[in-house]
BALOBA-1460 file (C-alpha; in Angstrom, 3 decimals):
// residues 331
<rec num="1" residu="x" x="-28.195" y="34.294" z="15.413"/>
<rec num="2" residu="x" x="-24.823" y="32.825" z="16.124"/>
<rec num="3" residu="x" x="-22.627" y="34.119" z="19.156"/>
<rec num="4" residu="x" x="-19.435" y="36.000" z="18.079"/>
<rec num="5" residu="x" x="-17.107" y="33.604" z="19.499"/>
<rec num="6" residu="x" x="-18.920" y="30.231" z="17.211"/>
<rec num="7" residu="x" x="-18.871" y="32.319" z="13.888"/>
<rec num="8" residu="x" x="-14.996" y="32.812" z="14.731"/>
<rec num="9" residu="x" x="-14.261" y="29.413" z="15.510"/>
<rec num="10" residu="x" x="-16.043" y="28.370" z="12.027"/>
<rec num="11" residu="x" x="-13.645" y="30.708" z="10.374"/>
<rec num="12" residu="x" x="-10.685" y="29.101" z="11.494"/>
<rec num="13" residu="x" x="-8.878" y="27.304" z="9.478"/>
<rec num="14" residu="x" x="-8.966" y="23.047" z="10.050"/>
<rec num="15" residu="x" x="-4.867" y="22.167" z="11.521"/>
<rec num="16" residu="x" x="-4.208" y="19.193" z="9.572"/>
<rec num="17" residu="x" x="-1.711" y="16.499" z="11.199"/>
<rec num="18" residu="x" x="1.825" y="15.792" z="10.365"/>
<rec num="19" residu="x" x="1.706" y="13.601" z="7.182"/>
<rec num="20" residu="x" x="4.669" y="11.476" z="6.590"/>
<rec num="21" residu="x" x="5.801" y="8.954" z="4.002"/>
<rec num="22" residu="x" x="6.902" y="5.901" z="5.879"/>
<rec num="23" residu="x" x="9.439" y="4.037" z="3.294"/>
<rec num="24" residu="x" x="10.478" y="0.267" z="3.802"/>
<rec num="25" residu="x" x="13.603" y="-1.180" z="3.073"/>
<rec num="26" residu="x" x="13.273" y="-4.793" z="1.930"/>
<rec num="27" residu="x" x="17.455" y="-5.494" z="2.387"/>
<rec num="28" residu="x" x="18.180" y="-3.488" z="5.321"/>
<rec num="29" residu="x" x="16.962" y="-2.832" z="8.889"/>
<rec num="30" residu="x" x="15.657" y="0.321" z="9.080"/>
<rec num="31" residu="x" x="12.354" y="2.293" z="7.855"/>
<rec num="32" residu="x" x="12.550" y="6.188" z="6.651"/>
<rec num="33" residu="x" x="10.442" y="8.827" z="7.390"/>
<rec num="34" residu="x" x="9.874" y="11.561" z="4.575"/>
<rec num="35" residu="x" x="8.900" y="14.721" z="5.079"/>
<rec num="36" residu="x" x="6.660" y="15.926" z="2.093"/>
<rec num="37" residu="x" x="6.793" y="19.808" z="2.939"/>
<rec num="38" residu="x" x="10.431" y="19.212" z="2.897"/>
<rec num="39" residu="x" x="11.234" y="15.800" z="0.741"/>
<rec num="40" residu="x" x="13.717" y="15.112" z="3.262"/>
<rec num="41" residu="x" x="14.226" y="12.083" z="5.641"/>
<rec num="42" residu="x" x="13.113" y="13.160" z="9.029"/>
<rec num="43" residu="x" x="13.399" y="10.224" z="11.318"/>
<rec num="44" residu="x" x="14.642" y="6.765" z="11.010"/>
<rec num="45" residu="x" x="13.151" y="3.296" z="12.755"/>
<rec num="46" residu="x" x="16.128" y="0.910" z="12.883"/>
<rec num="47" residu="x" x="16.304" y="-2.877" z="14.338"/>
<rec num="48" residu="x" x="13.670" y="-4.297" z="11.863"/>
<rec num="49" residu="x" x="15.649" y="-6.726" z="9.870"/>
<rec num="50" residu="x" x="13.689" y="-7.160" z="5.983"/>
<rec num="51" residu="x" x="11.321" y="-4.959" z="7.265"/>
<rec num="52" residu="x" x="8.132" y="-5.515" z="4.763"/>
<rec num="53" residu="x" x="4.620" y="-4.196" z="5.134"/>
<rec num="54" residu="x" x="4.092" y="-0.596" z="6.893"/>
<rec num="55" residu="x" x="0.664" y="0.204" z="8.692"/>
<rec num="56" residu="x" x="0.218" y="3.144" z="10.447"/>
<rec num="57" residu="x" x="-2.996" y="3.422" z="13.862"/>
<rec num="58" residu="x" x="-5.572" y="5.409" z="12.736"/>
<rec num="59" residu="x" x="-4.709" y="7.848" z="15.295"/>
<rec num="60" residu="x" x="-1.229" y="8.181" z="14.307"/>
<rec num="61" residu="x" x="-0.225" y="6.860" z="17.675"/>
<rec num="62" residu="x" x="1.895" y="3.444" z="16.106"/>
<rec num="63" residu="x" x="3.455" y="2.024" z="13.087"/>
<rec num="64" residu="x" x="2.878" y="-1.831" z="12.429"/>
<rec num="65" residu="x" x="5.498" y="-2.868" z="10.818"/>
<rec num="66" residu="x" x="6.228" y="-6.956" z="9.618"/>
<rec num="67" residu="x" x="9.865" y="-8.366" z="10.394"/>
<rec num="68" residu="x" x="10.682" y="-11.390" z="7.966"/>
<rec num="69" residu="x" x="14.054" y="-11.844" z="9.629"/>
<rec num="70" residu="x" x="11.820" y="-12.994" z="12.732"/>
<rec num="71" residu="x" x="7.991" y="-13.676" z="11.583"/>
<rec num="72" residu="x" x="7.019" y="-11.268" z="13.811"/>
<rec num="73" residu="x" x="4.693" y="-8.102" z="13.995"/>
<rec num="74" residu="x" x="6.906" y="-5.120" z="15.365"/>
<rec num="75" residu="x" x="5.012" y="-2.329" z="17.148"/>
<rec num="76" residu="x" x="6.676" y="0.673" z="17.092"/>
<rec num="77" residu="x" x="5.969" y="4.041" z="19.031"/>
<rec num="78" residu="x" x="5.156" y="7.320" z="15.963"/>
<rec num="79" residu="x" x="7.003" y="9.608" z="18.527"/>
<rec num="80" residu="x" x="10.214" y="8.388" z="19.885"/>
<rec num="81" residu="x" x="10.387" y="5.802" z="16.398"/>
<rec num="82" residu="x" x="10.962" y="2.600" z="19.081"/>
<rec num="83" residu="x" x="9.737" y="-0.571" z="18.894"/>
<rec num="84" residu="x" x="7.568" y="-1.195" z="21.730"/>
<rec num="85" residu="x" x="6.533" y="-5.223" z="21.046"/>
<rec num="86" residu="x" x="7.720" y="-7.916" z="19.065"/>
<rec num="87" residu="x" x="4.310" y="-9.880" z="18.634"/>
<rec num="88" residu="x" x="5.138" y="-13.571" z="16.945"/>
<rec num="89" residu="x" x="3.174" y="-14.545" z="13.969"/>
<rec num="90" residu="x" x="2.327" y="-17.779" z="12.617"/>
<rec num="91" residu="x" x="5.103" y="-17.772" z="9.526"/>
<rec num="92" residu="x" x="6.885" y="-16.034" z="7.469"/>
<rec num="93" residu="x" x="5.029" y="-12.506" z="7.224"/>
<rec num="94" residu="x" x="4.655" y="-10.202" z="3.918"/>
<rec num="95" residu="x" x="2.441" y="-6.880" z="3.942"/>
<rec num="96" residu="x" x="0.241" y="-5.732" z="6.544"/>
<rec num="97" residu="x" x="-3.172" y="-3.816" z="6.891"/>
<rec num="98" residu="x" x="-5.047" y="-2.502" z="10.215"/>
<rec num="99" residu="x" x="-8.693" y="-1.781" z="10.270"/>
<rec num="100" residu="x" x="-10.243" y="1.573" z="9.608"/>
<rec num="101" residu="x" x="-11.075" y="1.157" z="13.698"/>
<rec num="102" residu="x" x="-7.605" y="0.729" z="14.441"/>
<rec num="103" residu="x" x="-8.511" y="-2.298" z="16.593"/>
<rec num="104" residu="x" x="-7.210" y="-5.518" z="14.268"/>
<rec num="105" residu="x" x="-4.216" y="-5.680" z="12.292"/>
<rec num="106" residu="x" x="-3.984" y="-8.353" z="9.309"/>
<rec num="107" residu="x" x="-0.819" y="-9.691" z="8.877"/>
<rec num="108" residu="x" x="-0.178" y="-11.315" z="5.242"/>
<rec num="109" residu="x" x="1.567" y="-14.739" z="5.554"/>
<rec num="110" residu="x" x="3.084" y="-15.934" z="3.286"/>
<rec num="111" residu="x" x="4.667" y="-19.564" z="4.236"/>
<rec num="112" residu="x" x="2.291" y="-22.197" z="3.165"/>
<rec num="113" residu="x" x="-0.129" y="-23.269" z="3.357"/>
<rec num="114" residu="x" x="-1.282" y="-19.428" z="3.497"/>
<rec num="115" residu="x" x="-3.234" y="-17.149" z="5.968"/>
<rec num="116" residu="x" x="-3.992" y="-14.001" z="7.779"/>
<rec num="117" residu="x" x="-3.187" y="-13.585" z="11.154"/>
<rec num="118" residu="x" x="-5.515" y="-11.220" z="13.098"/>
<rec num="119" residu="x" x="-3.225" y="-9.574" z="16.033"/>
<rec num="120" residu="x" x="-6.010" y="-7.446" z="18.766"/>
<rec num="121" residu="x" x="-4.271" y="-3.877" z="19.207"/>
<rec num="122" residu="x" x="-5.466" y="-3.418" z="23.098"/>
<rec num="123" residu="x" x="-3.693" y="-6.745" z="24.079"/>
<rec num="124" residu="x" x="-0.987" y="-7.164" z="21.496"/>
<rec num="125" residu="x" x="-1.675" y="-10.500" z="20.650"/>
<rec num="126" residu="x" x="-2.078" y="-13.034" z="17.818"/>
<rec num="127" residu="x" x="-5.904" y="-13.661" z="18.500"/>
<rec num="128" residu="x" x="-6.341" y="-15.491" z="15.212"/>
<rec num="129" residu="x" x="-5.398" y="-16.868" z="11.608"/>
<rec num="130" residu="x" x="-7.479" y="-17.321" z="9.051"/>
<rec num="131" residu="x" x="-6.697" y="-20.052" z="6.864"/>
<rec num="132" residu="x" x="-6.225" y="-18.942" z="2.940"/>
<rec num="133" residu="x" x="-5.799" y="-20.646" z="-0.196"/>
<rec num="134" residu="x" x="-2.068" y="-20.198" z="-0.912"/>
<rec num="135" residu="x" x="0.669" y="-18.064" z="0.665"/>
<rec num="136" residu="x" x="-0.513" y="-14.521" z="1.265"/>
<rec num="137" residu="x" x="1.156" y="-11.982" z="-0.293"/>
<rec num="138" residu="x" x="-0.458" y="-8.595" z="0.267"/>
<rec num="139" residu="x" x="-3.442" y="-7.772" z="2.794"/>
<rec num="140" residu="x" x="-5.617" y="-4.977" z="2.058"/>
<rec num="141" residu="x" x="-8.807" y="-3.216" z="4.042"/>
<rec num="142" residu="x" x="-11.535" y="-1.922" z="1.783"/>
<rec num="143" residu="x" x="-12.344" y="1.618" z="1.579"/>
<rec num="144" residu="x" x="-15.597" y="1.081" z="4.238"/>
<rec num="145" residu="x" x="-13.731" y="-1.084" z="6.461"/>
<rec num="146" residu="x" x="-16.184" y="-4.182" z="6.041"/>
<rec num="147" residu="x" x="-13.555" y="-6.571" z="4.137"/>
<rec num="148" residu="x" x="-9.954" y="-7.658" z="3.969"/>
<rec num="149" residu="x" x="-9.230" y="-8.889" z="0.734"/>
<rec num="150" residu="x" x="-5.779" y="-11.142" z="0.858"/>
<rec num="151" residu="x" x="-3.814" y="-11.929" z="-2.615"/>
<rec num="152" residu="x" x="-1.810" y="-14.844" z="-3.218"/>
<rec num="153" residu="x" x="1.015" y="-15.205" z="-4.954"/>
<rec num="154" residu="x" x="1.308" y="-19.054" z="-5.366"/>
<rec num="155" residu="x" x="-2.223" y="-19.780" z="-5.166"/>
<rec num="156" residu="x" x="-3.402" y="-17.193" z="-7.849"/>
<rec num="157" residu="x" x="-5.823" y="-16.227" z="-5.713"/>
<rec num="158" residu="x" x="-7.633" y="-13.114" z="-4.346"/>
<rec num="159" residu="x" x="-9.844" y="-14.103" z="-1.030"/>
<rec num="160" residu="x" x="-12.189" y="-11.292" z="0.405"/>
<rec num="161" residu="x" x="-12.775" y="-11.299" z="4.302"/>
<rec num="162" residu="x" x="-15.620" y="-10.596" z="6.367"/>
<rec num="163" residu="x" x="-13.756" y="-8.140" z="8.864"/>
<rec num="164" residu="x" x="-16.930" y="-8.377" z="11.006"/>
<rec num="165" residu="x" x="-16.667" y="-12.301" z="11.605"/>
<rec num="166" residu="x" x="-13.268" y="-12.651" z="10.190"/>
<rec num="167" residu="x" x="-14.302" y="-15.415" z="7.469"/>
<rec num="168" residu="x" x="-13.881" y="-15.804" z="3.972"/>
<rec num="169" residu="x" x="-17.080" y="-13.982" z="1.968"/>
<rec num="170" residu="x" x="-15.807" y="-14.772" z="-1.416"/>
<rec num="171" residu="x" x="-12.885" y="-16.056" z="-3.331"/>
<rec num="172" residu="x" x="-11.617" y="-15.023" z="-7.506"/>
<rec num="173" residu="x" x="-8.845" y="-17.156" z="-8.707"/>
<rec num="174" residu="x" x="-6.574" y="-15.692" z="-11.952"/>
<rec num="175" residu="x" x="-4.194" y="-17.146" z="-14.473"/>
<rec num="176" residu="x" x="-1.384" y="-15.684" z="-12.433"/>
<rec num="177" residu="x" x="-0.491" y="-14.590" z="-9.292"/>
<rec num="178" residu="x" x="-2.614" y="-11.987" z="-6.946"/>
<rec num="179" residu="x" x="0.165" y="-8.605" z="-6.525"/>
<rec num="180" residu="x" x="-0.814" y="-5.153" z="-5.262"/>
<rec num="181" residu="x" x="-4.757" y="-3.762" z="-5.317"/>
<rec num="182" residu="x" x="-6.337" y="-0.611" z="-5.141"/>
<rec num="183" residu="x" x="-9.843" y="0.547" z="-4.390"/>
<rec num="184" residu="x" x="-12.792" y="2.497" z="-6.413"/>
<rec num="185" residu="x" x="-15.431" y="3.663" z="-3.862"/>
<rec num="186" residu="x" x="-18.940" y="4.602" z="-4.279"/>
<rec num="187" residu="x" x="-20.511" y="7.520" z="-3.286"/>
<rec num="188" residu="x" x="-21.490" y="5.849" z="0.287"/>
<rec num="189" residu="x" x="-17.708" y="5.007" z="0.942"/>
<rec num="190" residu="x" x="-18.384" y="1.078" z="-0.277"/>
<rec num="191" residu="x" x="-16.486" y="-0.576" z="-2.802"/>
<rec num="192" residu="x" x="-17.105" y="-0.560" z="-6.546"/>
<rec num="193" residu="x" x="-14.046" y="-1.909" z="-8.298"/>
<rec num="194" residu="x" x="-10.903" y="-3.358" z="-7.675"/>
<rec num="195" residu="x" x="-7.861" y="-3.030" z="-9.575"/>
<rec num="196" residu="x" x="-5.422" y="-6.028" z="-9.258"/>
<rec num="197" residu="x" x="-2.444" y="-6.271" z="-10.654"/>
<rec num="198" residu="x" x="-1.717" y="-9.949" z="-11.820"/>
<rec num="199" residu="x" x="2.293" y="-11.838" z="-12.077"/>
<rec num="200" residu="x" x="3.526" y="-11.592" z="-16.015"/>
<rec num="201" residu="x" x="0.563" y="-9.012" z="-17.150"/>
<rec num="202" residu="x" x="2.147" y="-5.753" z="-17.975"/>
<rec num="203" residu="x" x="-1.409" y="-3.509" z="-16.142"/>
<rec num="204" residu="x" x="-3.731" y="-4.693" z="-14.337"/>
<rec num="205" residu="x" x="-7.839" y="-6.193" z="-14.344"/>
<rec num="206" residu="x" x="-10.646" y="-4.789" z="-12.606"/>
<rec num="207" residu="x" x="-13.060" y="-6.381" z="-10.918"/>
<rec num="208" residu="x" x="-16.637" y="-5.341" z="-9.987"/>
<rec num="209" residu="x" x="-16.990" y="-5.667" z="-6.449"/>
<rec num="210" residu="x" x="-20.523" y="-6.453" z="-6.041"/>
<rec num="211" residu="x" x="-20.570" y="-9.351" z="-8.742"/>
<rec num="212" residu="x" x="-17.220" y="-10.836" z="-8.449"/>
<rec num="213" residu="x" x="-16.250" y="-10.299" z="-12.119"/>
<rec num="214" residu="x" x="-13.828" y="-9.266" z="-14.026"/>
<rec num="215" residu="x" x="-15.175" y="-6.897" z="-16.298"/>
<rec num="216" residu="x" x="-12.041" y="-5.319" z="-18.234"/>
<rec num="217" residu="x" x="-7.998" y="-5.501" z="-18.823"/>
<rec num="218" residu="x" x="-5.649" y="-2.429" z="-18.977"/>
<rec num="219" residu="x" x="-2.327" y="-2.986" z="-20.634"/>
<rec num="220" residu="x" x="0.457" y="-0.647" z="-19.737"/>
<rec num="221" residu="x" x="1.824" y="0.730" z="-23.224"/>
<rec num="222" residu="x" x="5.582" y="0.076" z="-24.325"/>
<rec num="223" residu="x" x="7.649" y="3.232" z="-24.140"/>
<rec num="224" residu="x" x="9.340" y="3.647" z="-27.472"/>
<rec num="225" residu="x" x="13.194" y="3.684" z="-27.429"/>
<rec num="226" residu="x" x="13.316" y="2.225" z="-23.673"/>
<rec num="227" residu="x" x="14.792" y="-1.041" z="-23.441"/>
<rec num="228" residu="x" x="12.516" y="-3.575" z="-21.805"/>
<rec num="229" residu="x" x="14.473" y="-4.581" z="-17.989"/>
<rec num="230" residu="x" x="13.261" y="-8.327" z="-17.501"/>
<rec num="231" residu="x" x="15.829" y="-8.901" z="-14.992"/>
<rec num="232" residu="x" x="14.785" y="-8.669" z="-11.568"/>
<rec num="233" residu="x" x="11.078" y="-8.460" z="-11.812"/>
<rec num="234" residu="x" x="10.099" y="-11.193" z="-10.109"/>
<rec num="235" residu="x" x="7.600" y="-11.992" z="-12.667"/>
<rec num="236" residu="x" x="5.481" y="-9.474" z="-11.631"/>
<rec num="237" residu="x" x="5.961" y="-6.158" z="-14.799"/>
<rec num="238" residu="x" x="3.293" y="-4.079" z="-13.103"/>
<rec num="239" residu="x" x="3.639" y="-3.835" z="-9.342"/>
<rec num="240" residu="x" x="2.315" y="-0.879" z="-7.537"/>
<rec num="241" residu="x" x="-0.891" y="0.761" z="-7.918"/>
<rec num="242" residu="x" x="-3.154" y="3.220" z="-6.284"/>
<rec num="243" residu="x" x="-5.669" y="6.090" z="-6.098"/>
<rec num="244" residu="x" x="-5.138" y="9.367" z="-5.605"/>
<rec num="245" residu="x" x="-7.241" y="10.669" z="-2.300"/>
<rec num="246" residu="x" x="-9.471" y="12.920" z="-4.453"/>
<rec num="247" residu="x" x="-10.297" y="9.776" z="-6.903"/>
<rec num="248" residu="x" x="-9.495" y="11.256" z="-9.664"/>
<rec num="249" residu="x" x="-6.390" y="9.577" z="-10.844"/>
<rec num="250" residu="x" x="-5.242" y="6.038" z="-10.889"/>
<rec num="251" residu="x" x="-1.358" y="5.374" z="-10.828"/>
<rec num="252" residu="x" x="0.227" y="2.291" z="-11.841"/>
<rec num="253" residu="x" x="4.012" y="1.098" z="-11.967"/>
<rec num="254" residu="x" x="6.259" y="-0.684" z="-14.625"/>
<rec num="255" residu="x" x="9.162" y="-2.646" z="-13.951"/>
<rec num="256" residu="x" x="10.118" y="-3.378" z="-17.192"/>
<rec num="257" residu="x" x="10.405" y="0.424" z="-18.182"/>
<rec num="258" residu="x" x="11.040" y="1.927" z="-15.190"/>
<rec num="259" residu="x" x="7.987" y="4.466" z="-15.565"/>
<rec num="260" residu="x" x="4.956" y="5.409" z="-13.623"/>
<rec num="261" residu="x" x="1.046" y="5.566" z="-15.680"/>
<rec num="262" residu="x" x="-1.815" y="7.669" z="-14.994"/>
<rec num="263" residu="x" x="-5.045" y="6.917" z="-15.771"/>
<rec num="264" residu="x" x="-7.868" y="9.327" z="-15.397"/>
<rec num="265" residu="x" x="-11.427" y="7.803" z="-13.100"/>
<rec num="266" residu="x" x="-13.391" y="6.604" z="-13.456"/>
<rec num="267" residu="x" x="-12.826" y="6.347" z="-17.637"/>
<rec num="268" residu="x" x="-9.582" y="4.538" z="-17.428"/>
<rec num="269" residu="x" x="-8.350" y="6.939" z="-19.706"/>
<rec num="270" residu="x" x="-4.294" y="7.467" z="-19.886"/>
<rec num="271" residu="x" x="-3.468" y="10.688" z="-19.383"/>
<rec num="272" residu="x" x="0.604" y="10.062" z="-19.392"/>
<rec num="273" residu="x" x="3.940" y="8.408" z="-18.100"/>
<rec num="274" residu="x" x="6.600" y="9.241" z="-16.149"/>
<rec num="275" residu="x" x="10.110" y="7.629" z="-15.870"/>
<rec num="276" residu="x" x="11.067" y="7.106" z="-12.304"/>
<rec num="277" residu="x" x="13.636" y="5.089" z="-11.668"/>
<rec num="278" residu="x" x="15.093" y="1.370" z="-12.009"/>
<rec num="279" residu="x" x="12.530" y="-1.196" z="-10.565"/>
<rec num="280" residu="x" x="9.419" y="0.501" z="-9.298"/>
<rec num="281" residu="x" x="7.551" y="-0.935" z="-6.903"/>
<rec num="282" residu="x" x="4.825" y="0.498" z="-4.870"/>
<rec num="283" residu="x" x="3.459" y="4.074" z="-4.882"/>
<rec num="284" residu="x" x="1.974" y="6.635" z="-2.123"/>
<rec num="285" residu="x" x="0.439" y="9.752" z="-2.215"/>
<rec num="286" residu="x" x="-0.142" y="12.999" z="-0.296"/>
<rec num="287" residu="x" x="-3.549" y="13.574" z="1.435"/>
<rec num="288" residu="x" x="-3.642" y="17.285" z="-0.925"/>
<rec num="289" residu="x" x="-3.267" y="14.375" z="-3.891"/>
<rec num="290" residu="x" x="-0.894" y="16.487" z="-5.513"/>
<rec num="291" residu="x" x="2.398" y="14.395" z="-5.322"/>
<rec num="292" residu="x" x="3.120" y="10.744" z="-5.673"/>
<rec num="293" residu="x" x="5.847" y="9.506" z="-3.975"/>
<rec num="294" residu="x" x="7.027" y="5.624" z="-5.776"/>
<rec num="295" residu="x" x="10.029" y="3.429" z="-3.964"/>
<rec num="296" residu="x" x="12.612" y="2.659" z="-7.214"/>
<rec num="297" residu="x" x="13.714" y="-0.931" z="-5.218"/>
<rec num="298" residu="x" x="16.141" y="-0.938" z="-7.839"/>
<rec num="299" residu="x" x="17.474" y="2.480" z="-7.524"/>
<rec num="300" residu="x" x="17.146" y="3.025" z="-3.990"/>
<rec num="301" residu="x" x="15.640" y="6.255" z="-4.051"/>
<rec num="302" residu="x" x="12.395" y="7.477" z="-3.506"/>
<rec num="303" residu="x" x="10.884" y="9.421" z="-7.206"/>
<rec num="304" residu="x" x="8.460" y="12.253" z="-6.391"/>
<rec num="305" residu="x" x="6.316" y="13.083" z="-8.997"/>
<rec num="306" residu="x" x="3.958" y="16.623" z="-9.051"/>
<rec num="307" residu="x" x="0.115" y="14.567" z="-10.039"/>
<rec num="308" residu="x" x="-1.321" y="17.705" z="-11.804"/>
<rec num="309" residu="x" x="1.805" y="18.369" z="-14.244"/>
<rec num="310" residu="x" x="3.350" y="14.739" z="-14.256"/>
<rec num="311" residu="x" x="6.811" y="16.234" z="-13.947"/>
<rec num="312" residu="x" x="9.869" y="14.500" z="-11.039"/>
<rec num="313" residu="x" x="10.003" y="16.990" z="-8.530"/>
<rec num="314" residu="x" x="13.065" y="15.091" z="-6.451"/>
<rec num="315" residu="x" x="14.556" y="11.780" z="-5.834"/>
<rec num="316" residu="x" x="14.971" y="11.057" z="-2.174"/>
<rec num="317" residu="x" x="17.765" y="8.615" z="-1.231"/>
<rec num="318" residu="x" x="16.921" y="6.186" z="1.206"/>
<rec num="319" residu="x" x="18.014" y="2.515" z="2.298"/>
<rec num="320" residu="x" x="18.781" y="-0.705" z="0.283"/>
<rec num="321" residu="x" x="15.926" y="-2.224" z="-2.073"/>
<rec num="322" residu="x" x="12.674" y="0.060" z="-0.607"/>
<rec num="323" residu="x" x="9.651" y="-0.984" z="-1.754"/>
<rec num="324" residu="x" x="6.609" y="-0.717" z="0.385"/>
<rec num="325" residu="x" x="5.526" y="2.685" z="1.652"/>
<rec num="326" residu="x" x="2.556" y="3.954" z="3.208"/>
<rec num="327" residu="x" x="1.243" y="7.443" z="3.823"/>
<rec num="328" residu="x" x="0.507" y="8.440" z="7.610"/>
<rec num="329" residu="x" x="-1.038" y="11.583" z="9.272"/>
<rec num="330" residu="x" x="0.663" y="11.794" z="12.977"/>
<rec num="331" residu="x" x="-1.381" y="14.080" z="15.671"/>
């Protein structure tokens, strides 16, 4: 028989962590931080000029954040919002990923000729760059934490690291360039398809993990009476997709219409659209998965959309051109 005191601590409810959406802001030099109880900005990094990529410590205790103005990796404090290190990288940096461990961070470059730079979170330094077949655009970290898998732009290519010796495993080239990727897992956490969206396709392929295939194509519908927006795009119609937390539902963006798609897992079946805003161009989502928050870069406002009914629930002004955003849980 349990003591008194256990059963009541059982009974208590688990306190969840603050969980903010951290919003980049490609033109400017500052990052917002949204509140999703509230959808209101809540705190505000500035001093990172064409601030990128956003990575958040698994502990909640930093944000990694790439600086294009100055190829470098800026470390920045989750309470007081100040950057705490400037750590140089070897080129011209896109997006950013840090290891389910929180002890590597993957920095996308994407000068040529192309790598990752691996930057050790104890020491704060650039311990390593992996050479990669064309400028990097995006870095990602599987859902088990065992691979990195970088996308080129340039080299139309889609390289999977071994995070363990920090190598290339494998290597998928497309007709078109490698943009944003999300994650299926299987029921032990590992991966079981990818979904990569590809420059001038209007969806996006998926990929079977374990074989390195492509194995089928989704194509975004047209929305009738919508004009199509080809200006601006930078060849890339489809560019921001993800996973809600629960795996249920997969999001994807269009430029040229200005809408958000859902697609119901692991069928690929749509389930709907949702106009947004001008331009979108990378989604996040709640921990709860019951709002989707997608940066408009051409709008400059942040469209929150309610997952079970599909419906905006706000638009949430924030700086010039955001695009990347992240989801983080503070302590």
């Amino acid at each position: 028989m349990r003591p008194i005191w256990v059963t009541l601590l059982l009974a208590l409810p688990v306190v969840a962590g603050t969980v903010r959406i951290v919003q980049t802001n490609s033109a400017g030099d500052s990052v917002h931080l949204i509140d999703p109880a509230t959808n209101k900005v809540v705190g505000v990094i500035n001093g990172i000029e064409v601030n990128h990529g956003a990575a958040v410590a698994p502990d909640g205790s930093r944000f990694y954040i790439t600086n294009e103005a100055e190829s470098t990796l800026d470390v920045v404090d989750a309470k007081s919002l100040k950057i705490t290190a400037h750590i140089p990288l070897t080129g011209h940096p896109n997006n950013v990923a840090v290891s389910r461990d929180g002890r590597r961070v993957y920095a996308a470059i994407a000068a040529a000729p192309g790598a990752v730079d691996v930057i050790d979170t104890a020491s704060l330094k650039n311990v390593k760059s992996i050479p990669i077949k064309g400028p990097v655009h995006n870095t990602f970290v599987t859902p088990d934490g065992k691979y990195v898998v970088a996308g080129s732009v340039v080299g139309k290519t889609l390289t999977v690291i071994d995070s363990q010796t920090e190598e290339p495993a494998w290597m998928m080239t497309f007709e078109g360039g490698v943009r944003p990727i999300t994650f299926e897992k299987n029921p032990d956490g590992s991966t079981k398809r990818m979904f990569v969206q590809i420059s001038d396709f209007h969806g996006f392929a998926v990929i079977d993990f374990a074989t390195h295939k492509e194995i089928q194509r989704i194509t975004l519908p047209e929305v009738p009476g919508v004009t199509k927006n080809t200006e601006g795009v930078q060849g890339s119609p489809s560019h921001g997709i993800g996973i809600t937390p629960d795996g249920k539902v997969l999001w994807a963006t269009s430029k040229w219409y200005g809408y958000v798609y859902a697609y119901s897992m692991p069928d690929l079946k749509l389930l709907g659209s949702v106009a947004v805003g001008d331009d979108p161009d990378w989604l996040t989502f709640t921990p709860d998965s019951k709002s989707v928050y997608v940066a408009c870069a051409g709008s400059n406002f942040v469209t929150v959309v309610d997952i079970p009914t599909r419906k905006v629930v706000t638009r949430i002004p924030v700086g010039q051109v955001p695009k990347r955003n992240i989801t983080a849980v503070l302590p």
